[in-house]
Biopython code that builds the backbone (N, CA, C, O; Angstrom):
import numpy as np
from Bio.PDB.StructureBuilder import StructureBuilder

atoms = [
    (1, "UNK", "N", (-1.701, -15.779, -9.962)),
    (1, "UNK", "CA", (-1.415, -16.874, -9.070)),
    (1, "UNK", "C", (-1.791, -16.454, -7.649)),
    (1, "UNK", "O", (-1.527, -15.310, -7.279)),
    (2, "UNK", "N", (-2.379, -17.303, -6.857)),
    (2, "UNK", "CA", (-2.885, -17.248, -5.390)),
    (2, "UNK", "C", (-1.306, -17.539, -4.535)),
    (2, "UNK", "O", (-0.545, -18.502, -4.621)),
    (3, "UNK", "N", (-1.214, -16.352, -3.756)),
    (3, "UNK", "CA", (-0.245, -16.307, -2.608)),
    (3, "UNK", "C", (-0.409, -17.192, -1.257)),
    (3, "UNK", "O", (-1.390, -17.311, -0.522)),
    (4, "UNK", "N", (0.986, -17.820, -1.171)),
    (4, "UNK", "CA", (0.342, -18.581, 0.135)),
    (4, "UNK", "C", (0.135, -17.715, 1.278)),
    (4, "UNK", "O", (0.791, -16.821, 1.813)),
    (5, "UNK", "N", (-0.869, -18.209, 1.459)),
    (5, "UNK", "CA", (-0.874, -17.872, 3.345)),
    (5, "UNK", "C", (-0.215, -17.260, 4.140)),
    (5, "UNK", "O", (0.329, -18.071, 4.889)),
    (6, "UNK", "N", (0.164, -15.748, 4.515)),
    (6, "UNK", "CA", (0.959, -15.573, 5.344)),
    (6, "UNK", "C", (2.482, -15.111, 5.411)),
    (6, "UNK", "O", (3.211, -14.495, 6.189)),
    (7, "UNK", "N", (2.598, -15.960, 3.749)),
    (7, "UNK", "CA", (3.928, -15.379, 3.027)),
    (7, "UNK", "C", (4.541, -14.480, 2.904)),
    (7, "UNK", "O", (5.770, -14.465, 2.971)),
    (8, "UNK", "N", (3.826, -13.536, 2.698)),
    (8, "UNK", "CA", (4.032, -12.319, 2.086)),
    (8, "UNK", "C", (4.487, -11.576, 3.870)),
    (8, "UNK", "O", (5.666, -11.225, 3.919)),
    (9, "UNK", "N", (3.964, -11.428, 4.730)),
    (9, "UNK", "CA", (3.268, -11.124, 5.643)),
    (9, "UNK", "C", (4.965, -11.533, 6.970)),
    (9, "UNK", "O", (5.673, -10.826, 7.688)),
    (10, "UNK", "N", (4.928, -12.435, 6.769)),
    (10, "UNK", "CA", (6.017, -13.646, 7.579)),
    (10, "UNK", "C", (7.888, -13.237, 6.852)),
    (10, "UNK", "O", (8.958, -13.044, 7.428)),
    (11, "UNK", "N", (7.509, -13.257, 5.447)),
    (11, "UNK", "CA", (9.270, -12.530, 5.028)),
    (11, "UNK", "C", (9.389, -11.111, 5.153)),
    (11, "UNK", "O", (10.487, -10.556, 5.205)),
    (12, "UNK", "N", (8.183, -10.440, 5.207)),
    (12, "UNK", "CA", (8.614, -8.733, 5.940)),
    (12, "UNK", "C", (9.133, -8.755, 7.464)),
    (12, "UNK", "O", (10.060, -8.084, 7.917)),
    (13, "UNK", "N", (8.361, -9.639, 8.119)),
    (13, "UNK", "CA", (8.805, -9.757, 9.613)),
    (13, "UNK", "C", (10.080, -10.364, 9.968)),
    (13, "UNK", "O", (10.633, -10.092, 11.033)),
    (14, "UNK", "N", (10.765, -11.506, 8.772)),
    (14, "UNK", "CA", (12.137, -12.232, 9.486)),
    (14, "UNK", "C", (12.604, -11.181, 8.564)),
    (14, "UNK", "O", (13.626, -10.982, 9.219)),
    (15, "UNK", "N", (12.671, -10.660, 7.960)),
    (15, "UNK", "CA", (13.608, -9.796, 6.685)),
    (15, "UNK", "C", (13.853, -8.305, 7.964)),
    (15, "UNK", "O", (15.040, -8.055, 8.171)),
    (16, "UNK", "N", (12.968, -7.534, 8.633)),
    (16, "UNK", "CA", (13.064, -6.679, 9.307)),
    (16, "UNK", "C", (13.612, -7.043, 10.530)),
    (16, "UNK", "O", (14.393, -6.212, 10.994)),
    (17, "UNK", "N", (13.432, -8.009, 11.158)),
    (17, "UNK", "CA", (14.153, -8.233, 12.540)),
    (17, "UNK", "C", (15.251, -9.131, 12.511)),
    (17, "UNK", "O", (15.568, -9.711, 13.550)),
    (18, "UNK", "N", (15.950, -9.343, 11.321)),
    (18, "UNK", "CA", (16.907, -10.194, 10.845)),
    (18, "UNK", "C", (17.940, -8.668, 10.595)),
    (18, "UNK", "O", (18.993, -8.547, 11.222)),
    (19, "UNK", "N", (17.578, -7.854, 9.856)),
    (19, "UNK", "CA", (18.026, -6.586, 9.620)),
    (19, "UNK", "C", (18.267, -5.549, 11.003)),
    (19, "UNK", "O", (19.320, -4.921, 11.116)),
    (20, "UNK", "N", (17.561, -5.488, 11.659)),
    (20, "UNK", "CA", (17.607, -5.153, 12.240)),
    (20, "UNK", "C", (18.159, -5.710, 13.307)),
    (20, "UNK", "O", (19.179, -5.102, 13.632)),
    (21, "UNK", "N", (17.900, -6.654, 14.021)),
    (21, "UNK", "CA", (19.152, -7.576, 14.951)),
    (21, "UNK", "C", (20.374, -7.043, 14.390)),
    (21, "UNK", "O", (21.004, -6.456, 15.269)),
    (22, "UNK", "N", (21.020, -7.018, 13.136)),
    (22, "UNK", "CA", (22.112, -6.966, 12.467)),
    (22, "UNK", "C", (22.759, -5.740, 12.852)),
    (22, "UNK", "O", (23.987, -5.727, 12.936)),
    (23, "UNK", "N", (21.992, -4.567, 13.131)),
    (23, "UNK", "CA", (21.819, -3.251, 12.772)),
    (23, "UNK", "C", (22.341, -2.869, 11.702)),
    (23, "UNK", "O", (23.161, -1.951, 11.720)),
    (24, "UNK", "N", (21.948, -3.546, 10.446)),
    (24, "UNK", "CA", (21.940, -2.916, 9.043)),
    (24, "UNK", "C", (20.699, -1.911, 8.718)),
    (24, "UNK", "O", (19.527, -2.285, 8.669)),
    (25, "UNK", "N", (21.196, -0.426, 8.479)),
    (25, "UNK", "CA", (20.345, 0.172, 7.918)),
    (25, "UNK", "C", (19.676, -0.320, 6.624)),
    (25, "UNK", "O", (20.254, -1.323, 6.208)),
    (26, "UNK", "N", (18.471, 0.126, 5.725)),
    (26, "UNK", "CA", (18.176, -0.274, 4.623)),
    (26, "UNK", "C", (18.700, -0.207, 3.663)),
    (26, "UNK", "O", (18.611, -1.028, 2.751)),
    (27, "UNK", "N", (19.424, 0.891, 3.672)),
    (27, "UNK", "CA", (20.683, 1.276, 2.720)),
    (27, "UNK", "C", (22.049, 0.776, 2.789)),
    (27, "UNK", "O", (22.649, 0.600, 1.729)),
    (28, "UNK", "N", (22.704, 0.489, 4.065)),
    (28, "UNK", "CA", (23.569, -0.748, 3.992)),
    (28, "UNK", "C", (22.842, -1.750, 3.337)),
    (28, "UNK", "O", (23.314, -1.978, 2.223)),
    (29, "UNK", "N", (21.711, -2.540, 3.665)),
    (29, "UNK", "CA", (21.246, -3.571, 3.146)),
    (29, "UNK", "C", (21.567, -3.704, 1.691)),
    (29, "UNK", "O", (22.235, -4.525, 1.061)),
    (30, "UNK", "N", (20.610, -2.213, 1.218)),
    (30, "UNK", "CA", (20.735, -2.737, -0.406)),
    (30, "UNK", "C", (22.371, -2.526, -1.188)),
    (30, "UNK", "O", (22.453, -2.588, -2.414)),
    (31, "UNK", "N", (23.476, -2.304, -0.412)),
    (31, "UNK", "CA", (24.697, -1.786, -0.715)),
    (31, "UNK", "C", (25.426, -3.259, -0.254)),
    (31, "UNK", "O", (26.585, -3.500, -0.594)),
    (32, "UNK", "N", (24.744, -4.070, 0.433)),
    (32, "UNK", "CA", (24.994, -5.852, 0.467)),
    (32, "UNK", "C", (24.519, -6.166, -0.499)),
    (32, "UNK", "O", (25.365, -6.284, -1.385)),
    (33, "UNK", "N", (23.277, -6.431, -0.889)),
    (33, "UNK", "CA", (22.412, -7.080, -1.587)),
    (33, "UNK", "C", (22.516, -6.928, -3.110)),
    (33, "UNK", "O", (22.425, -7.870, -3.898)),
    (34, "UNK", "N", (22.743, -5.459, -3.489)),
    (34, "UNK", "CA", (23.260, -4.871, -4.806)),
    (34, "UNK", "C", (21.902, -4.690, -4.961)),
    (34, "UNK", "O", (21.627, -4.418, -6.130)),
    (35, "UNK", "N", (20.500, -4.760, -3.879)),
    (35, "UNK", "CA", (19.061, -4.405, -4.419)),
    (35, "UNK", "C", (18.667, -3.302, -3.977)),
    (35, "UNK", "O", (18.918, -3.017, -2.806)),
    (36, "UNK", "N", (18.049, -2.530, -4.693)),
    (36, "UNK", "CA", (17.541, -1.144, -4.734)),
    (36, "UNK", "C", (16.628, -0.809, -2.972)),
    (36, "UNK", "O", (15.504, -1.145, -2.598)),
    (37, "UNK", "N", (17.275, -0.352, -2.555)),
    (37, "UNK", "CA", (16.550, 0.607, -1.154)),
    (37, "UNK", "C", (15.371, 0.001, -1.020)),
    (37, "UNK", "O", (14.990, -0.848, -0.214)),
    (38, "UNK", "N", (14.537, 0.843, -2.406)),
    (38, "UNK", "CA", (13.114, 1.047, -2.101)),
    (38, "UNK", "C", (12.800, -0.607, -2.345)),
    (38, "UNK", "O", (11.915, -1.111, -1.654)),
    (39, "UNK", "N", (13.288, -1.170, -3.005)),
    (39, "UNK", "CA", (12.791, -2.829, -3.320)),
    (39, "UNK", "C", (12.956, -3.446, -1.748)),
    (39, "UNK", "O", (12.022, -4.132, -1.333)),
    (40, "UNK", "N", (14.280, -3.185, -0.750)),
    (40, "UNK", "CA", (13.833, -3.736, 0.272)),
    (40, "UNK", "C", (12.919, -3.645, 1.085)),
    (40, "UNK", "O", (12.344, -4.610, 1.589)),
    (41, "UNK", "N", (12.609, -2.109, 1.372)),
    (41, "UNK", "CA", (11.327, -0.958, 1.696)),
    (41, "UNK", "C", (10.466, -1.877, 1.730)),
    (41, "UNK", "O", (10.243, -2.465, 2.788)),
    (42, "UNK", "N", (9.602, -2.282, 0.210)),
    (42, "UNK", "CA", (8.762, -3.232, -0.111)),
    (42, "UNK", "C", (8.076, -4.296, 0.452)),
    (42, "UNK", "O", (6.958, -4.560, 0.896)),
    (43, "UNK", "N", (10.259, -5.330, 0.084)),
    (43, "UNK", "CA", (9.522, -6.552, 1.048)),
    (43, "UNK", "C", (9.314, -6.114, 2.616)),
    (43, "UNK", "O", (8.417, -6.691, 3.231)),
    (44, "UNK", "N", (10.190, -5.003, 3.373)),
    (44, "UNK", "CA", (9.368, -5.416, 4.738)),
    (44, "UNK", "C", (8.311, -4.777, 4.665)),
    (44, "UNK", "O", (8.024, -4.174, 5.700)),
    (45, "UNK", "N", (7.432, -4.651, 3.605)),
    (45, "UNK", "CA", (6.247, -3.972, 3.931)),
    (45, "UNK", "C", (5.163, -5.496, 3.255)),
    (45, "UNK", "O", (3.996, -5.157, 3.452)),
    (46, "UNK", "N", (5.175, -6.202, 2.925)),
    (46, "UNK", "CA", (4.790, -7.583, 2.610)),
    (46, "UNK", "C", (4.226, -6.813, 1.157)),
    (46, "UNK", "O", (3.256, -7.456, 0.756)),
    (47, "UNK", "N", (4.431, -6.019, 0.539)),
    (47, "UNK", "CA", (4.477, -5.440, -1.190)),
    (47, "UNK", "C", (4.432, -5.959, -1.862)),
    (47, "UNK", "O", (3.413, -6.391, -2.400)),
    (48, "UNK", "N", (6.149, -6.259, -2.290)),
    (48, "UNK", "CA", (6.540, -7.595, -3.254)),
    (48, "UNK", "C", (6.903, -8.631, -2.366)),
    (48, "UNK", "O", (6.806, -8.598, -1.140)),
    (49, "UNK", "N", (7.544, -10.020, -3.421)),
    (49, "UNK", "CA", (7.849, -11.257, -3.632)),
    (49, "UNK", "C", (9.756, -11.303, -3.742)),
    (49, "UNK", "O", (10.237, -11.214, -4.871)),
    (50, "UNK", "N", (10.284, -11.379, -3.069)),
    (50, "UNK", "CA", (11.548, -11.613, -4.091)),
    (50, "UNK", "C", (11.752, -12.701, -4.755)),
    (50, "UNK", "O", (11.243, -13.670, -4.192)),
    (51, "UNK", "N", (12.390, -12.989, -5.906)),
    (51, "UNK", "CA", (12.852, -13.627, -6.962)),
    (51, "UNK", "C", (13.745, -14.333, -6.027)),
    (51, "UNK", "O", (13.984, -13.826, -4.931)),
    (52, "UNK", "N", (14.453, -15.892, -6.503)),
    (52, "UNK", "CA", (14.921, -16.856, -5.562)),
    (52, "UNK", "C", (16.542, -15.819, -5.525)),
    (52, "UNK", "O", (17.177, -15.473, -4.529)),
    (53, "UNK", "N", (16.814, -15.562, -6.873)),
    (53, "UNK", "CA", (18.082, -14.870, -7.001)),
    (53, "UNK", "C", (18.302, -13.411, -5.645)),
    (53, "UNK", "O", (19.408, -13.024, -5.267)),
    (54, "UNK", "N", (17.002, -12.861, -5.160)),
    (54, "UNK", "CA", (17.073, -12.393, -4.297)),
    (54, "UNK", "C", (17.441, -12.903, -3.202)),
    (54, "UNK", "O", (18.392, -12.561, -2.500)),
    (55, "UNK", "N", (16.512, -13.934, -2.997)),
    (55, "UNK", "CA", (17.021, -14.400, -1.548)),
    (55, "UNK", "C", (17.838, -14.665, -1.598)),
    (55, "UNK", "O", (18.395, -14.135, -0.635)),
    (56, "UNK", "N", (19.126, -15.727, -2.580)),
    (56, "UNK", "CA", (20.249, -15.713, -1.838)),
    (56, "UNK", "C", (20.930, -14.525, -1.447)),
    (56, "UNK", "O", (21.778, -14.486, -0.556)),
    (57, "UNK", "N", (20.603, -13.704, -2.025)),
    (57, "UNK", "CA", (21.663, -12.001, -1.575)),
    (57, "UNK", "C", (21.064, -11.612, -0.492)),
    (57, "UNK", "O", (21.751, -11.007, 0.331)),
    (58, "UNK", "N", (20.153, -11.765, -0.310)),
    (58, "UNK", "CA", (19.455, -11.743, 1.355)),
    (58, "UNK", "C", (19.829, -12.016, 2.118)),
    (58, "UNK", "O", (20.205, -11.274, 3.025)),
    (59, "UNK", "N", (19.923, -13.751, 2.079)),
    (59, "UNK", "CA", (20.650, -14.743, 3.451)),
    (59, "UNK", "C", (21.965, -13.775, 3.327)),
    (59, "UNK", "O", (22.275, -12.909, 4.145)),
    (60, "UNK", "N", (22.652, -14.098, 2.161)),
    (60, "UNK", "CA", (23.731, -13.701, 2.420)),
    (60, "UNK", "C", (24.122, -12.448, 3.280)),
    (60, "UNK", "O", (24.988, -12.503, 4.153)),
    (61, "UNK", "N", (23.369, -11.237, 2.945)),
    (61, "UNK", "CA", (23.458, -10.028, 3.743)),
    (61, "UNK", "C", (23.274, -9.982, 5.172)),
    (61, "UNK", "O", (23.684, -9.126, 5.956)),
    (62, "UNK", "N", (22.346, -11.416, 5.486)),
    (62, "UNK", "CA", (21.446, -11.564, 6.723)),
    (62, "UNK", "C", (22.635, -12.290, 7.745)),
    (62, "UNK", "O", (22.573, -12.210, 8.972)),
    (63, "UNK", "N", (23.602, -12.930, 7.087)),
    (63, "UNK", "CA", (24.623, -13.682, 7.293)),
    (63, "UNK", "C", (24.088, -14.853, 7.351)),
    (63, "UNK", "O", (24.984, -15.637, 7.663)),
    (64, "UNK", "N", (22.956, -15.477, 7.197)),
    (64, "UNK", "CA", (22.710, -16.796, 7.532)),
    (64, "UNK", "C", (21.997, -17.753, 6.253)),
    (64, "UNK", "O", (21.584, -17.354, 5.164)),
    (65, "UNK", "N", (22.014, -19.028, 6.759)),
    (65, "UNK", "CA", (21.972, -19.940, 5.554)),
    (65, "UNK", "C", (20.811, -20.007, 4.775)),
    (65, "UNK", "O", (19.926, -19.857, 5.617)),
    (66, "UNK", "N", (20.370, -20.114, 3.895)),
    (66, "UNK", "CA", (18.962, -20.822, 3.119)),
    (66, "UNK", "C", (18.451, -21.738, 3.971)),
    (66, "UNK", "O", (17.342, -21.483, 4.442)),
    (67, "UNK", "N", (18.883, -22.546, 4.224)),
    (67, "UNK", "CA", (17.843, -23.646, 4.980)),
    (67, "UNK", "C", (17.237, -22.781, 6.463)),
    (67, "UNK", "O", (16.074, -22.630, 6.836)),
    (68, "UNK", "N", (18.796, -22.215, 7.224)),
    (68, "UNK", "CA", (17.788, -21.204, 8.389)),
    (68, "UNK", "C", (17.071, -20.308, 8.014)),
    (68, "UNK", "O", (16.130, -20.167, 8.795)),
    (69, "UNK", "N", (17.046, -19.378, 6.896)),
    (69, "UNK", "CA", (15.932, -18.229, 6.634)),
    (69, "UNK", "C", (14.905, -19.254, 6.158)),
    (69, "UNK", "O", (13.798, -19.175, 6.691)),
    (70, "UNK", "N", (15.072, -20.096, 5.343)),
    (70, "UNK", "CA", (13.406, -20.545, 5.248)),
    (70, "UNK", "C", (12.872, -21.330, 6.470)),
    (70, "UNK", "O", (11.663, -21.166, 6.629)),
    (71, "UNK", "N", (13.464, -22.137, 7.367)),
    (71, "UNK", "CA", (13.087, -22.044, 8.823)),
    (71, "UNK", "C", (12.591, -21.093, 9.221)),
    (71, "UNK", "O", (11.410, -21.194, 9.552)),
    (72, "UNK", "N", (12.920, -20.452, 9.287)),
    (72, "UNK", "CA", (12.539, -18.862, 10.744)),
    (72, "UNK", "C", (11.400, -18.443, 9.375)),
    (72, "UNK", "O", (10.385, -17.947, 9.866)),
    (73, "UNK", "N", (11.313, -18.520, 7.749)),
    (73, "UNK", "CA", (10.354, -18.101, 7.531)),
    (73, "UNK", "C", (8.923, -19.244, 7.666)),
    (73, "UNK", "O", (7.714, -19.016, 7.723)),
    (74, "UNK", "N", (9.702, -20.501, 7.681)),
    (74, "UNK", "CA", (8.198, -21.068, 7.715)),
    (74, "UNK", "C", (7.477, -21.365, 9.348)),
    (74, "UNK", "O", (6.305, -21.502, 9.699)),
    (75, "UNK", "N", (8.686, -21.384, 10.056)),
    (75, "UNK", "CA", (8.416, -20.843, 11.523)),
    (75, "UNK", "C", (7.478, -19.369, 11.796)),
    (75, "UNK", "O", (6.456, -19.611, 12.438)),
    (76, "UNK", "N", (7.600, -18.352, 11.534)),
    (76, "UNK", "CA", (6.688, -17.081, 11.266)),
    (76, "UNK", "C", (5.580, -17.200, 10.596)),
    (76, "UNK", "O", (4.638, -16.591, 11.103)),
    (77, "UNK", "N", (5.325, -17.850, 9.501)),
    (77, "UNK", "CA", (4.318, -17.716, 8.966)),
    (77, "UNK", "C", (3.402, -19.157, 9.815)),
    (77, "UNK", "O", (2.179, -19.148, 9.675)),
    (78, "UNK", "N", (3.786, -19.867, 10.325)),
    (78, "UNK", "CA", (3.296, -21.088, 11.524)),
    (78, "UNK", "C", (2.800, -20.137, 12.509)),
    (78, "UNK", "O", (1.717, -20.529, 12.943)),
    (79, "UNK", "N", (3.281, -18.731, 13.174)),
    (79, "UNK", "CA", (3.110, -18.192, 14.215)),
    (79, "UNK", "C", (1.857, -17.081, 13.727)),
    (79, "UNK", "O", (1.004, -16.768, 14.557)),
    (80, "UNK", "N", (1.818, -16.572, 12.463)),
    (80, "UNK", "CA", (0.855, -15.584, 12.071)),
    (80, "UNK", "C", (-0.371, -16.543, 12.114)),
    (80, "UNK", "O", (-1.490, -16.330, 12.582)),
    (81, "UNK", "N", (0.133, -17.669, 11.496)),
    (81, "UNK", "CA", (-1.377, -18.626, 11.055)),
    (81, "UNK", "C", (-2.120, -19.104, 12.208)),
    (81, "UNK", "O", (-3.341, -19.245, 12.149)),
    (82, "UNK", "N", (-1.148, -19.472, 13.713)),
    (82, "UNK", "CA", (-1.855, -19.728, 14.894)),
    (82, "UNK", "C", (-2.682, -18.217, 15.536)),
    (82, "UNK", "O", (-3.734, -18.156, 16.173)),
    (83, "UNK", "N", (-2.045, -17.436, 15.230)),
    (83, "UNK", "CA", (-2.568, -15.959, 15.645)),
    (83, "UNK", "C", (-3.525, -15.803, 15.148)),
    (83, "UNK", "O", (-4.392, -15.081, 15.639)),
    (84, "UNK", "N", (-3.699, -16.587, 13.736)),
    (84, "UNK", "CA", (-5.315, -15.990, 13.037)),
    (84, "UNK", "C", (-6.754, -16.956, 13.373)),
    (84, "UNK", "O", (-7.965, -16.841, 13.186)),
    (85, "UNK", "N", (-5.862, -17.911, 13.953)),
    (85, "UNK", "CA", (-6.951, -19.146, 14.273)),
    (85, "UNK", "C", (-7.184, -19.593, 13.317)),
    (85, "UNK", "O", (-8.347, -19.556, 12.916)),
    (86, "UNK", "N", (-6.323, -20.112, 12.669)),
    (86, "UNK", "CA", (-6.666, -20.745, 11.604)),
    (86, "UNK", "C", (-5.555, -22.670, 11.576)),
    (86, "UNK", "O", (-4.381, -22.797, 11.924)),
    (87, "UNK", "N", (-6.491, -23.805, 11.056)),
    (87, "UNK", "CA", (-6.091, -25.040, 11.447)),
    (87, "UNK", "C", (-5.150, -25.154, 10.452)),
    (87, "UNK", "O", (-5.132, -24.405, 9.476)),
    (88, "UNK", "N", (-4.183, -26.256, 10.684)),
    (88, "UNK", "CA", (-3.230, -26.485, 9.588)),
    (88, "UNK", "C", (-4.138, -27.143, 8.046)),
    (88, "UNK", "O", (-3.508, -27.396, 7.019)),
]
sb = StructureBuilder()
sb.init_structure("model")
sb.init_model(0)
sb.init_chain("A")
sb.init_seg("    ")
for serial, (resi, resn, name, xyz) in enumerate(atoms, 1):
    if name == "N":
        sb.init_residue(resn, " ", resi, " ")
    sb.init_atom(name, np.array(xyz, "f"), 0.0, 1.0, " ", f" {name:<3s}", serial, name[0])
structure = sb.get_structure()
């Protein structure tokens, strides 16, 4: 399957400065999340995908809602895509 645009790219960046604003180490993180260290490692490295069952343990860790993390993610990936020059 073809990845959208930016995706991958846009949830390493709100996932790391969401974490980090927090000052959750990665290892607090995955000790919220119940997900393995290196799996968070990953996504902020745009690696993997998480599974939807991830993200909610995400928001949740992140403290904030589903509807705001996919905001701020489709907001980011709006900001990579103007950066690349590329049209809607």
């Amino acid at each position: 399957m073809e990845e959208y645009p930016h995706l991958s790219e846009a949830l390493a960046l709100v996932l790391r400065r969401r974490r980090e604003g927090l000052g959750l180490s990665k290892l607090r993180m995955s000790e919220e999340t119940r997900l393995e260290r290196a799996y968070i490692t990953s996504l902020e490295r745009g690696d993997k995908r998480p599974t939807l069952n991830a993200v909610f343990f995400l928001c949740d860790a992140l403290k904030m809602s589903r509807r705001d993390f996919l905001a701020e993610l489709e907001a980011e990936m709006e900001r990579l895509k103007a950066r690349a020059g590329e049209g809607r």
